[in-house]
Backbone as ProteinMPNN parsed JSONL, in Angstrom:
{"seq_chain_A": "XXXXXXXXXXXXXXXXXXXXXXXXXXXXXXXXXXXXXXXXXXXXXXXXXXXXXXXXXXXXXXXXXXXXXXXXXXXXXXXXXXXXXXXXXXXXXXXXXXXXXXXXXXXXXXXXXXXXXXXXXXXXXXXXXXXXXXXXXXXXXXXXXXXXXXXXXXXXXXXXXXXXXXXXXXXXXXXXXXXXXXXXXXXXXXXXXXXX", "coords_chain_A": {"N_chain_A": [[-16.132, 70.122, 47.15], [-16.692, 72.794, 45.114], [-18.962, 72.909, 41.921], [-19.044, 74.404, 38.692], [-20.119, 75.222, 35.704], [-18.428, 75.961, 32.885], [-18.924, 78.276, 31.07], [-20.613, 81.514, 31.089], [-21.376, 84.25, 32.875], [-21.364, 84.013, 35.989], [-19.162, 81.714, 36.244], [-16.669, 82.918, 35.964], [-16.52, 85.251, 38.23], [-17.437, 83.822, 40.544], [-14.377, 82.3, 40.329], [-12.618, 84.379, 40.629], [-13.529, 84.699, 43.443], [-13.378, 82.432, 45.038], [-10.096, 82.649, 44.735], [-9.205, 85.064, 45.692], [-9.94, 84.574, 48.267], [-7.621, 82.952, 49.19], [-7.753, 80.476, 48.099], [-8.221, 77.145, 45.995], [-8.631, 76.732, 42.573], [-9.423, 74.973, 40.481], [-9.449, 74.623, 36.57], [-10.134, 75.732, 33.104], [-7.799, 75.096, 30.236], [-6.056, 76.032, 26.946], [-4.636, 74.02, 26.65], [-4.475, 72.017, 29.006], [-6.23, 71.098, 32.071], [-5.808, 73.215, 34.812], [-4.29, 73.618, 37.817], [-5.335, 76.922, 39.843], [-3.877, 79.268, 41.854], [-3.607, 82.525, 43.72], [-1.008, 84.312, 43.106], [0.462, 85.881, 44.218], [-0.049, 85.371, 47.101], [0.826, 84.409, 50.022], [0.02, 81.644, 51.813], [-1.699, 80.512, 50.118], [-0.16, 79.677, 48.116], [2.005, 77.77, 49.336], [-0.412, 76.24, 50.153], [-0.792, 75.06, 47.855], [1.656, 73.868, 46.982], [1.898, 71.637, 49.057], [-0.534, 70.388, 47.957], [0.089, 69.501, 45.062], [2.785, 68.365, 45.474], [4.971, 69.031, 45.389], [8.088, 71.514, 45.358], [8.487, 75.305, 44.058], [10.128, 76.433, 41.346], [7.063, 78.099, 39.944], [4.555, 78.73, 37.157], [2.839, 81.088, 35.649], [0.068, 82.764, 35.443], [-1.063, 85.094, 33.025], [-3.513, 87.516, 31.959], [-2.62, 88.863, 29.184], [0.048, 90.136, 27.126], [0.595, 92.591, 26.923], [0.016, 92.759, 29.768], [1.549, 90.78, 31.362], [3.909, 92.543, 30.769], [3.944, 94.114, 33.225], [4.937, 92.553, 35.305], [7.08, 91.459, 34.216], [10.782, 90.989, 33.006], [10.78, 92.64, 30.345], [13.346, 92.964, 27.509], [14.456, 92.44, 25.575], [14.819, 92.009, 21.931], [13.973, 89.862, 21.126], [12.988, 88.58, 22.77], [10.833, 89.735, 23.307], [9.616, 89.449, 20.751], [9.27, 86.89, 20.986], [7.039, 86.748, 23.085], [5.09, 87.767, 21.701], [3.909, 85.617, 20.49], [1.604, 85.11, 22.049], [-1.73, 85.279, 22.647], [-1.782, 81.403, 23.341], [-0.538, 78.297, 23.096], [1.991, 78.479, 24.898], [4.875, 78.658, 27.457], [6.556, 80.976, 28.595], [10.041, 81.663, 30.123], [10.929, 84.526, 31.894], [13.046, 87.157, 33.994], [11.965, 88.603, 36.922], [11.328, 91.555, 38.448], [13.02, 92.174, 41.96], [11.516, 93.703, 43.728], [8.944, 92.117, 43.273], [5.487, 91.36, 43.565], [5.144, 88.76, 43.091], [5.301, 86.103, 44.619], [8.146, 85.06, 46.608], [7.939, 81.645, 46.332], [7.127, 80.98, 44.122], [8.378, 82.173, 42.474], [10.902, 81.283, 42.643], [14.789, 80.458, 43.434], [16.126, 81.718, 41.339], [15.186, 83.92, 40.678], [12.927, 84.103, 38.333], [10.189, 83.346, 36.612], [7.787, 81.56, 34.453], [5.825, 82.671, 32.179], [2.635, 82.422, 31.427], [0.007, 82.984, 28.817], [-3.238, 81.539, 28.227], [-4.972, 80.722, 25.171], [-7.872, 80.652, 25.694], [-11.129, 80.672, 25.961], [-12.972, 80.969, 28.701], [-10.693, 81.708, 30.307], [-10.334, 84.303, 29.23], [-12.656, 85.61, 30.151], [-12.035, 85.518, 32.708], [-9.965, 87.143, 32.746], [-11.039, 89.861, 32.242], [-11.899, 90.627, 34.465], [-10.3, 90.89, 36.466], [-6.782, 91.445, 37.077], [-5.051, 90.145, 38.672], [-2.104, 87.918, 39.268], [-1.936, 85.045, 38.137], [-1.067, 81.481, 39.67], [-0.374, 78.943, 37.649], [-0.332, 75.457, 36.914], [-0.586, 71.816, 36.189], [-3.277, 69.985, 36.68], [-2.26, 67.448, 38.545], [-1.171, 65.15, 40.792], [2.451, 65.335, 41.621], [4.414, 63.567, 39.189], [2.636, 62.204, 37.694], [-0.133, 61.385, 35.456], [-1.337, 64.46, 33.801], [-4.514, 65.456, 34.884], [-7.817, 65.267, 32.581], [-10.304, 65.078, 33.048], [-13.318, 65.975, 34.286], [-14.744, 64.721, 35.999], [-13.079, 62.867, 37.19], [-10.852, 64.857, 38.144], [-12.937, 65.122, 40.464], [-12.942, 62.863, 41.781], [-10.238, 62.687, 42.783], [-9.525, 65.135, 44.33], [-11.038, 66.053, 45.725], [-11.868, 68.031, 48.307], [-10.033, 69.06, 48.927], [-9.529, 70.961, 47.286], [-11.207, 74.445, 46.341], [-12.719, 74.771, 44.634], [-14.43, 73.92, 40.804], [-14.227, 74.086, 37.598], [-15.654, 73.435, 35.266], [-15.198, 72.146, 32.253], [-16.188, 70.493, 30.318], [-14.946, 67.277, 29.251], [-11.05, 67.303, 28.355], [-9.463, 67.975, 25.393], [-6.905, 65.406, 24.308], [-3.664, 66.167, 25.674], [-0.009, 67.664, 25.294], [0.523, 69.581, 26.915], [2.182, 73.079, 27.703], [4.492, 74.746, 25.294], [7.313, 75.058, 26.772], [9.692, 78.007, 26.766], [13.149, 79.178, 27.606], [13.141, 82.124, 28.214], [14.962, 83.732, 29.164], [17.872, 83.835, 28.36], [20.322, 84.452, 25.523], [20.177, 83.059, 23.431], [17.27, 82.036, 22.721], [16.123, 78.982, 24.081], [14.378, 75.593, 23.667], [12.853, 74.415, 26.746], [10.783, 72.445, 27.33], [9.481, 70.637, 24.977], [5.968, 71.156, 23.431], [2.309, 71.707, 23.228], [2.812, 74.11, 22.306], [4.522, 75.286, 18.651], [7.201, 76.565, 17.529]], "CA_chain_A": [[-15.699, 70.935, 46.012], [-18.097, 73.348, 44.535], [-18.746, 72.493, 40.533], [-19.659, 75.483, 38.187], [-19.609, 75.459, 34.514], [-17.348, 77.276, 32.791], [-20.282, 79.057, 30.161], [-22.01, 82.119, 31.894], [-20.31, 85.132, 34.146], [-21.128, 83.167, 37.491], [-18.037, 80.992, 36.896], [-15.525, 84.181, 36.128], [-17.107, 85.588, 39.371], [-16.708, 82.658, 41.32], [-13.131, 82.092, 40.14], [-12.266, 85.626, 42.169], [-14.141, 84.812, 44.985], [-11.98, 81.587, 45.571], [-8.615, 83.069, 44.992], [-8.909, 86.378, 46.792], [-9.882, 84.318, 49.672], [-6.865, 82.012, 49.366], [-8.618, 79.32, 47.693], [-7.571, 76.272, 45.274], [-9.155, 76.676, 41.492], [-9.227, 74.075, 39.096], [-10.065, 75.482, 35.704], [-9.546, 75.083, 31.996], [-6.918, 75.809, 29.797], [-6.009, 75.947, 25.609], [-4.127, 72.331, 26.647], [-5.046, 70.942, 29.857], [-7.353, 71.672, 33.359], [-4.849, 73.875, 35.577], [-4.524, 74.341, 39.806], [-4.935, 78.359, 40.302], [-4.116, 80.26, 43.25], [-3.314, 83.686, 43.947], [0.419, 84.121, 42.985], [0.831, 87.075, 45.518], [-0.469, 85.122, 48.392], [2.247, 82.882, 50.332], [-0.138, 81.123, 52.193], [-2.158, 79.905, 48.765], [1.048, 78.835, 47.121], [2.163, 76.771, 50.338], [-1.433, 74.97, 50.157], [-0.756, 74.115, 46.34], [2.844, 73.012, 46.848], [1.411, 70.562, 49.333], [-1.303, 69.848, 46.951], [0.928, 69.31, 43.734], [3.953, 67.957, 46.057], [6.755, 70.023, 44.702], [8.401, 73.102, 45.282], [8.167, 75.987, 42.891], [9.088, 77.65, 40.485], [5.524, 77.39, 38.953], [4.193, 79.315, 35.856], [1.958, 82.199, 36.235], [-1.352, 83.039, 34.24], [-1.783, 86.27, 33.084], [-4.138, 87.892, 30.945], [-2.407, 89.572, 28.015], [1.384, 90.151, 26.996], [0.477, 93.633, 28.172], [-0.305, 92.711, 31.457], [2.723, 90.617, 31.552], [5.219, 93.292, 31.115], [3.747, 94.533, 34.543], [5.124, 91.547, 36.331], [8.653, 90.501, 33.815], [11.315, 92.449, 32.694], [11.151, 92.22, 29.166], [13.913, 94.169, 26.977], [15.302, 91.88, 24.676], [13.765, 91.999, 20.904], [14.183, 88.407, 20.683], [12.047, 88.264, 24.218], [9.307, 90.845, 22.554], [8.845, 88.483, 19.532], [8.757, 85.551, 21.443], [5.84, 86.836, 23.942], [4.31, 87.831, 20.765], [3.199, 84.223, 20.632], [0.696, 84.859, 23.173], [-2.245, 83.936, 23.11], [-1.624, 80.421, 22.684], [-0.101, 77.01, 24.091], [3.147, 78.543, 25.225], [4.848, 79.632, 28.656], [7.55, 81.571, 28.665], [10.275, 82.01, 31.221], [11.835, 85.348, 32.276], [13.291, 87.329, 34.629], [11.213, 89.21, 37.707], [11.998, 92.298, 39.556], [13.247, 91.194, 43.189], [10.128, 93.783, 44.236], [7.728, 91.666, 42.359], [4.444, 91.08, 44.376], [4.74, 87.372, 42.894], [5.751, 85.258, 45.999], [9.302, 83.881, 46.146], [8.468, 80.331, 46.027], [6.822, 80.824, 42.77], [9.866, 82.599, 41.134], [12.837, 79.943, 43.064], [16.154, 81.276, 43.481], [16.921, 82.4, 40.207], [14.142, 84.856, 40.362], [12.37, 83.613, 37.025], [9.069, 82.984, 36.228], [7.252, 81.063, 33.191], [4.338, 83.059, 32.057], [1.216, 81.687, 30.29], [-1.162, 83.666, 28.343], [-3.653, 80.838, 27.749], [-6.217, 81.085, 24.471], [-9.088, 79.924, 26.391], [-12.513, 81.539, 26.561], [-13.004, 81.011, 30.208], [-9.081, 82.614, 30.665], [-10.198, 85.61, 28.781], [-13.662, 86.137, 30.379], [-11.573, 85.855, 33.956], [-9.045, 88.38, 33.02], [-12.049, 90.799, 32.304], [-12.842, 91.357, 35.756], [-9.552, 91.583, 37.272], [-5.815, 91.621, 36.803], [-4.31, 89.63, 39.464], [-1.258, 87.029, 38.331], [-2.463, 83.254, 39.408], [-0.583, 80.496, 40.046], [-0.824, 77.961, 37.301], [0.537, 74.37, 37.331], [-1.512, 71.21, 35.545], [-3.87, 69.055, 37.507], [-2.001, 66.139, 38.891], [0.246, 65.192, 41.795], [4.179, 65.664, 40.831], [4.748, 62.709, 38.644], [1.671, 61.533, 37.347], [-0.085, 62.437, 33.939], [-2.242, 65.926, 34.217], [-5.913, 64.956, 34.658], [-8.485, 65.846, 31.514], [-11.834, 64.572, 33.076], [-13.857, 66.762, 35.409], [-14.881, 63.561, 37.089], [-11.394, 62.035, 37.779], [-10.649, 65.472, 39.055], [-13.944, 65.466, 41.348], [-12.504, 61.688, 42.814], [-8.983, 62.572, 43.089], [-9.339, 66.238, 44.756], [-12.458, 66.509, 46.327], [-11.689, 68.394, 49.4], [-8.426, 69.675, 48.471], [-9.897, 72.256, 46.381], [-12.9, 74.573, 46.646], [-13.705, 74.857, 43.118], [-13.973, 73.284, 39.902], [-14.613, 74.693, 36.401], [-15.81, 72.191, 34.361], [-15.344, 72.524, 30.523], [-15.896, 69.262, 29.595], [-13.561, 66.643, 29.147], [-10.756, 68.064, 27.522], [-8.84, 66.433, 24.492], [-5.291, 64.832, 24.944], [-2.385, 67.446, 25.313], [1.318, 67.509, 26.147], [0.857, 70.821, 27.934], [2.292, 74.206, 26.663], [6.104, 74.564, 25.33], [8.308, 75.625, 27.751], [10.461, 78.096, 26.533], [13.628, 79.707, 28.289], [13.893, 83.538, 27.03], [16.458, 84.883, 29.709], [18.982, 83.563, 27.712], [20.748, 85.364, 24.312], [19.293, 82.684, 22.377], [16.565, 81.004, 23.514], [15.703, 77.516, 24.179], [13.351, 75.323, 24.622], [12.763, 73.58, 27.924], [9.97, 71.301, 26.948], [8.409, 70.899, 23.738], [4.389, 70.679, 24.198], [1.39, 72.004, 22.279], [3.191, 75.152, 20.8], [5.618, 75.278, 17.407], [7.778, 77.955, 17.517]], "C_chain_A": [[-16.926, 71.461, 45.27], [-17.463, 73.332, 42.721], [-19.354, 73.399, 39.57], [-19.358, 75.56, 36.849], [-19.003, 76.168, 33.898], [-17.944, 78.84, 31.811], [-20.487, 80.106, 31.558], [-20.898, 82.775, 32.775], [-20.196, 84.434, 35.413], [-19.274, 82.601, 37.274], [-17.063, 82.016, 36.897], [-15.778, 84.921, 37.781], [-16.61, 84.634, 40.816], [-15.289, 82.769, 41.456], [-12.216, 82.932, 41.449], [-12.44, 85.273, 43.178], [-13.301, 84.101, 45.695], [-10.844, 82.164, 45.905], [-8.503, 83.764, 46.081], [-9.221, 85.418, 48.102], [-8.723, 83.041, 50.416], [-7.316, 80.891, 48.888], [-8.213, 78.825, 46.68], [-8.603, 76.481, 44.127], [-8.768, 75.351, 40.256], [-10.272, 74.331, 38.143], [-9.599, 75.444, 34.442], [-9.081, 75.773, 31.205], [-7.04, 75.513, 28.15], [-5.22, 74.312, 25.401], [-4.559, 71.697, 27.923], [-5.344, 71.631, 31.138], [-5.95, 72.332, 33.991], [-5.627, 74.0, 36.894], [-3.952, 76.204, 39.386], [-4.935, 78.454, 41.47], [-3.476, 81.383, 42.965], [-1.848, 83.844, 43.686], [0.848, 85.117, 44.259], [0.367, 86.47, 47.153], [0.402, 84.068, 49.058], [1.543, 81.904, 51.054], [-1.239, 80.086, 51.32], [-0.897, 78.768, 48.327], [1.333, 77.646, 47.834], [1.052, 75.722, 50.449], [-1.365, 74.538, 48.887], [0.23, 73.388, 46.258], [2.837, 71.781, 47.519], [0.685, 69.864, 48.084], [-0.748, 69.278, 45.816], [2.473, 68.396, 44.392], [5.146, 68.007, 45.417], [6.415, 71.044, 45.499], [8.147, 73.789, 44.419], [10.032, 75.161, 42.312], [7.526, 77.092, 40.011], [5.732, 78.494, 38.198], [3.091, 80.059, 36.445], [1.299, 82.848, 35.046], [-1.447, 84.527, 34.742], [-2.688, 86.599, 31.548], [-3.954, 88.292, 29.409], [-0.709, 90.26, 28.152], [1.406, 92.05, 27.894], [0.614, 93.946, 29.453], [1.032, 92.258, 32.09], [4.116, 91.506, 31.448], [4.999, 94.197, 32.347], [4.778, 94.114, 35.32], [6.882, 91.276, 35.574], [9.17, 91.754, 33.266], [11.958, 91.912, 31.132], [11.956, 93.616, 28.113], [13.945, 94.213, 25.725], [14.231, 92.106, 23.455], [13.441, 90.996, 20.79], [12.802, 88.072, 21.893], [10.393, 88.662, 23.388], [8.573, 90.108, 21.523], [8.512, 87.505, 19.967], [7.262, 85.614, 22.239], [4.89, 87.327, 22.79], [3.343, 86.631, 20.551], [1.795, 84.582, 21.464], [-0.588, 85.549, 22.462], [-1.634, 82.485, 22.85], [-0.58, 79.608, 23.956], [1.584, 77.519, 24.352], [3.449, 79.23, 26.561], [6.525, 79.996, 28.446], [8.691, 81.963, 29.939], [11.179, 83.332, 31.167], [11.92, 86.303, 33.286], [12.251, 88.191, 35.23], [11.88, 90.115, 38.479], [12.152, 91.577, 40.759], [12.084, 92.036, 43.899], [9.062, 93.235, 44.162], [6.759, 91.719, 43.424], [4.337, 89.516, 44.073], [5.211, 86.394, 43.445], [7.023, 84.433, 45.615], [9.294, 82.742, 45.899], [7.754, 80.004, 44.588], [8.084, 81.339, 41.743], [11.178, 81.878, 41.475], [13.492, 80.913, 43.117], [17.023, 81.807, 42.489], [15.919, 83.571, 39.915], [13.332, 85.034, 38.696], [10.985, 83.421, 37.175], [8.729, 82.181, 34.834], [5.927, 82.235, 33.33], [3.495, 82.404, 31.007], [-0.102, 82.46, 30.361], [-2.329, 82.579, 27.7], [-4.755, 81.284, 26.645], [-7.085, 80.176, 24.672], [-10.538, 80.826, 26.482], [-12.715, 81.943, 27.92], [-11.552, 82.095, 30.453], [-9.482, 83.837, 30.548], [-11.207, 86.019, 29.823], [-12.795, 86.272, 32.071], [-10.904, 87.414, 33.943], [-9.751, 89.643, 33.146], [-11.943, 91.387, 33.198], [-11.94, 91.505, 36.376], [-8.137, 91.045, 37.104], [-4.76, 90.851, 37.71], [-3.303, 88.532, 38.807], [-1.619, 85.787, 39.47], [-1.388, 82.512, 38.58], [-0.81, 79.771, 38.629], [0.033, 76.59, 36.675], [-0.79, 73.016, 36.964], [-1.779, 70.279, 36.637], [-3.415, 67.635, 37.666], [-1.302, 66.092, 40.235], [1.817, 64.626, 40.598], [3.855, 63.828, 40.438], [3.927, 61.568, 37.932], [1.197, 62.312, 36.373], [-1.242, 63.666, 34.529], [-3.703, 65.025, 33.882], [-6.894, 66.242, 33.348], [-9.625, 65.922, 31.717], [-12.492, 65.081, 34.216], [-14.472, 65.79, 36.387], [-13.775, 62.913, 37.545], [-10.873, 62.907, 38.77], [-11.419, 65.201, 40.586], [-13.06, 63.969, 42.294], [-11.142, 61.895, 43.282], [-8.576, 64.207, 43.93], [-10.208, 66.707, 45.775], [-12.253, 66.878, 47.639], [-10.577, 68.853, 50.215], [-8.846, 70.975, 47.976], [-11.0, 72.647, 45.904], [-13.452, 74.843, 45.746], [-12.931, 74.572, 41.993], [-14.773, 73.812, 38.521], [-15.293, 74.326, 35.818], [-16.533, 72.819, 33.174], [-15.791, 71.609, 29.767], [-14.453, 68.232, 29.638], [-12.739, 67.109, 28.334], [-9.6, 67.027, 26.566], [-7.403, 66.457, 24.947], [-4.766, 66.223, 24.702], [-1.107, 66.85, 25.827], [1.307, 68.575, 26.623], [1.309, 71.964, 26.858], [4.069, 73.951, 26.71], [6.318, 75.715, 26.062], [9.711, 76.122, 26.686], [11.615, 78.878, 27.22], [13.593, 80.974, 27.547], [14.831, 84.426, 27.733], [17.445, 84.977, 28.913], [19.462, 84.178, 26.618], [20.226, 85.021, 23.556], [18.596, 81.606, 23.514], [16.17, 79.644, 23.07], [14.713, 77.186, 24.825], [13.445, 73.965, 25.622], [12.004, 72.179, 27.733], [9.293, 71.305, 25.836], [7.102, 70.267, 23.971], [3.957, 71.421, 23.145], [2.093, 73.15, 20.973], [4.424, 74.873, 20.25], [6.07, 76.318, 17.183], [8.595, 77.807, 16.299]], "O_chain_A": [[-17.901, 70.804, 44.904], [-16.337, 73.555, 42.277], [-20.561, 73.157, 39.56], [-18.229, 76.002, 36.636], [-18.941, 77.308, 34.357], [-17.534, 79.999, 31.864], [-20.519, 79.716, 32.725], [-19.902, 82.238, 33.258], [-19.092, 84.243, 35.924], [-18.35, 83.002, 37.982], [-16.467, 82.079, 37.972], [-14.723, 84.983, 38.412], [-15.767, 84.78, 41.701], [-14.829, 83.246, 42.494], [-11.595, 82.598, 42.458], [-11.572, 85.442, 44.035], [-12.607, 84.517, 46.623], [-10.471, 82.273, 47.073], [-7.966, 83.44, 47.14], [-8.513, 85.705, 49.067], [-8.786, 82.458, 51.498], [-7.111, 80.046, 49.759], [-7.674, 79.666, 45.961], [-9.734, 76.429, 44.61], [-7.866, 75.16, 39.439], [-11.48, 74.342, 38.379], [-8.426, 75.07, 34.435], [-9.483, 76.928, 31.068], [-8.001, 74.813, 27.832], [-5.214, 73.629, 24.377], [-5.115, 70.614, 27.736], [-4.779, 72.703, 31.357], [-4.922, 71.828, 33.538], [-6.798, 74.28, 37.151], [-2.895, 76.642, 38.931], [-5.751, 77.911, 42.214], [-2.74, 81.379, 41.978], [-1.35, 83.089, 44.52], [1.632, 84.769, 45.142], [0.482, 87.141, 48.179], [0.599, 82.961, 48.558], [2.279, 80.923, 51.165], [-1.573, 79.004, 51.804], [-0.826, 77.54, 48.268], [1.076, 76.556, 47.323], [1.308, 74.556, 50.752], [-1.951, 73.471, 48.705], [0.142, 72.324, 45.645], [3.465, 70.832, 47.049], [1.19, 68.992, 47.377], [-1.345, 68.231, 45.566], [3.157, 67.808, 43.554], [6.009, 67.209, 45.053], [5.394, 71.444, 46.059], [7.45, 73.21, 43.585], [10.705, 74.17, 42.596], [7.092, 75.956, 39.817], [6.723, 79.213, 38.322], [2.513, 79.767, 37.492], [1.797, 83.311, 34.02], [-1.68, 85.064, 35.825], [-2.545, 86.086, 30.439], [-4.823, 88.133, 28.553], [-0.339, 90.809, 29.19], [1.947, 92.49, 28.909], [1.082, 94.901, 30.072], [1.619, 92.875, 32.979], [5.183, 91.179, 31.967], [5.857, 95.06, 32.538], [5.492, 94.89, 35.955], [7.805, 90.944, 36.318], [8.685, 92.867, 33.069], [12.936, 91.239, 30.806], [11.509, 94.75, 27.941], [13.717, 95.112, 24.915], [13.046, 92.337, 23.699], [12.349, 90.921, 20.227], [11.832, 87.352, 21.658], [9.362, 88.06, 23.088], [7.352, 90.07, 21.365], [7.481, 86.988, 19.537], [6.429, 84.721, 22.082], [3.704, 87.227, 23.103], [2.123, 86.765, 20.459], [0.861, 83.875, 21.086], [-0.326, 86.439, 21.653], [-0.825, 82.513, 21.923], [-0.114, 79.966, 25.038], [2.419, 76.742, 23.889], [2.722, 80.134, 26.973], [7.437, 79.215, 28.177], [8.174, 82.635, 30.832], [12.164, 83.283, 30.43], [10.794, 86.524, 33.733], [11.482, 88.684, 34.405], [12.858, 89.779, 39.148], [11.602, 90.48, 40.859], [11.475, 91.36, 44.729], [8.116, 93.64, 44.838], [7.253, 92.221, 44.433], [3.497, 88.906, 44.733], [5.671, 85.574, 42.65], [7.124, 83.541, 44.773], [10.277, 82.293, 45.309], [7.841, 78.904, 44.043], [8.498, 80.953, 40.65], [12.22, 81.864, 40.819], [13.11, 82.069, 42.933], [18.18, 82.214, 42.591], [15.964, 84.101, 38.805], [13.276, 86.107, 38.094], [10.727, 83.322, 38.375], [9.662, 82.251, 34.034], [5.281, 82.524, 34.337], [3.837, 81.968, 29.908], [-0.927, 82.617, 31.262], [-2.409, 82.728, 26.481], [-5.513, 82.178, 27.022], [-7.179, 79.107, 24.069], [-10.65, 81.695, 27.346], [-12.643, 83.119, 28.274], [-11.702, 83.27, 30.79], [-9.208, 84.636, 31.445], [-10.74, 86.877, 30.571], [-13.059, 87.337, 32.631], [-11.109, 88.401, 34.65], [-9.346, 90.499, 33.933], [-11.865, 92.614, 33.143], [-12.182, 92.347, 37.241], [-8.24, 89.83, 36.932], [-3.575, 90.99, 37.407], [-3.677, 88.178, 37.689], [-1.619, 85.603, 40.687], [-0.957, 82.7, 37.443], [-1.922, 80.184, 38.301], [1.027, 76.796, 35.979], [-1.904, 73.22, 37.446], [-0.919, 69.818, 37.388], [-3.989, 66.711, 37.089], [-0.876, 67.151, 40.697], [2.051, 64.006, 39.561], [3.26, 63.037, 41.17], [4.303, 60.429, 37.656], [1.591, 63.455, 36.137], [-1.831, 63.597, 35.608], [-3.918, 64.22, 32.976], [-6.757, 67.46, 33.232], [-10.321, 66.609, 30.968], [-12.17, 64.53, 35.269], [-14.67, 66.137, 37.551], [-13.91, 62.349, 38.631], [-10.485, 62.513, 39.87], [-10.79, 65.089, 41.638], [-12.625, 64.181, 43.426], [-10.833, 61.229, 44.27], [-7.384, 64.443, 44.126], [-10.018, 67.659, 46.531], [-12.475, 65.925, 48.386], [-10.283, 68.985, 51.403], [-8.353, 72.012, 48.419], [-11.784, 71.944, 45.266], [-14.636, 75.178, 45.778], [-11.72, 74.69, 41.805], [-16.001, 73.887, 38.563], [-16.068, 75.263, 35.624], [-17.555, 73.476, 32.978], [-15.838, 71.792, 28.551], [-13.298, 68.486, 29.98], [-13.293, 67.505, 27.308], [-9.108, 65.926, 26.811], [-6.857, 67.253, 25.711], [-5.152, 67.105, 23.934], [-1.021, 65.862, 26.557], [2.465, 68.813, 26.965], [1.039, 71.97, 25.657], [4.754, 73.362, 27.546], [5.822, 76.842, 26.066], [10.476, 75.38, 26.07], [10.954, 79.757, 27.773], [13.957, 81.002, 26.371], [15.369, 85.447, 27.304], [17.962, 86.07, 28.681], [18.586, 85.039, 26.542], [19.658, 85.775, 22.766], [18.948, 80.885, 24.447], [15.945, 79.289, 21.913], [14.155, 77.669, 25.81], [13.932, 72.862, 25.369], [12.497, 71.069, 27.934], [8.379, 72.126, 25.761], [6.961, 69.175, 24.523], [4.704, 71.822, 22.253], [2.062, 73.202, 19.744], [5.34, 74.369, 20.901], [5.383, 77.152, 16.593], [9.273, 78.75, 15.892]]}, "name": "protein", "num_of_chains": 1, "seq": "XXXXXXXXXXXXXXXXXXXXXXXXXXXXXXXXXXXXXXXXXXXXXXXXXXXXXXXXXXXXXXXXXXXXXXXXXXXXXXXXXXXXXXXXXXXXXXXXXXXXXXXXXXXXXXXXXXXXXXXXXXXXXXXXXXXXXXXXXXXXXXXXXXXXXXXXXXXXXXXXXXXXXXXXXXXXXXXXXXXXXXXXXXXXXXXXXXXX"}
């Protein structure tokens, strides 16, 4: 596993290089380290769903609520205020064209997504350079707590995944709130870092 700080264009640079070539990212978020891959690539996703040992849906990092109405089909006002939130510790779920480019086993059979606009430095300085929607899903295997410590990662991944961010250790989190916004009124799925 190659180890690259998260300070300094190299690691935004890097980051690309991985994905586009199908490649596993672990990388840091506004609550806790995240697995990226390529959301558009089916043979990425398939090496994370091993890796993570689930199926989808997963949650999908994009840059800016902007960017996200590329990818979701947002109408509702109630939807519009809610993605307003973004930046910040929240992922949102709603519906995806059935053209999407964002690989069925990331959107499941209800054709949904979560999106997450993380407020992260590193997040932002990625989106800079290029627009793609990644994968993102917190560093653990299914049923265990999300790892915080760029060394715990390095022992528990090392050769699973070809690069690693490292922000530092990062402080406790419960993750981001999960909220549903297909719905008329929305709910939330999981309550985590954000207060809506």
């Amino acid at each position: 596993m190659e180890i690259i700080t998260s300070t300094g264009g190299l690691a935004a640079k890097r980051f690309w290089e991985v994905i586009h070539a199908g490649g596993i990212v672990v990388y840091p978020t506004d609550t806790v380290y995240g697995f990226g891959v390529d959301s558009t690539n089916r043979e990425a996703v398939n090496r994370l769903i091993a890796l993570k040992g689930r199926g989808g849906p997963f949650s999908v990092m994009v840059g800016s609520l902007k960017l996200m109405t590329k990818y979701a089909l947002i109408s509702q006002p109630l939807q519009i205020k809610l993605c307003k939130r973004f930046p910040g510790p929240f992922t949102f779920i709603l519906e995806v064209p059935k053209t999407s480019p964002i690989t069925a086993k990331v959107r499941g059979t209800e054709n949904k997504v979560g999106f997450r606009v993380p407020d992260h430095q590193f997040v932002r300085s990625v989106f800079e350079m290029n627009d793609t929607p990644i994968v993102t899903t917190s560093v653990n295997k299914t049923g265990r707590s999300p790892q915080q410590d760029p060394t715990a990662i390095l022992a528990d991944f090392d050769g699973e995944v070809e690069l690693l961010i490292d922000d530092g250790v990062l402080p406790p989190s419960v993750g981001s709130t999960v909220v549903d916004g297909t719905l008329e009124n929305w709910q939330i799925v999981r309550q985590g870092a954000g207060v809506l």
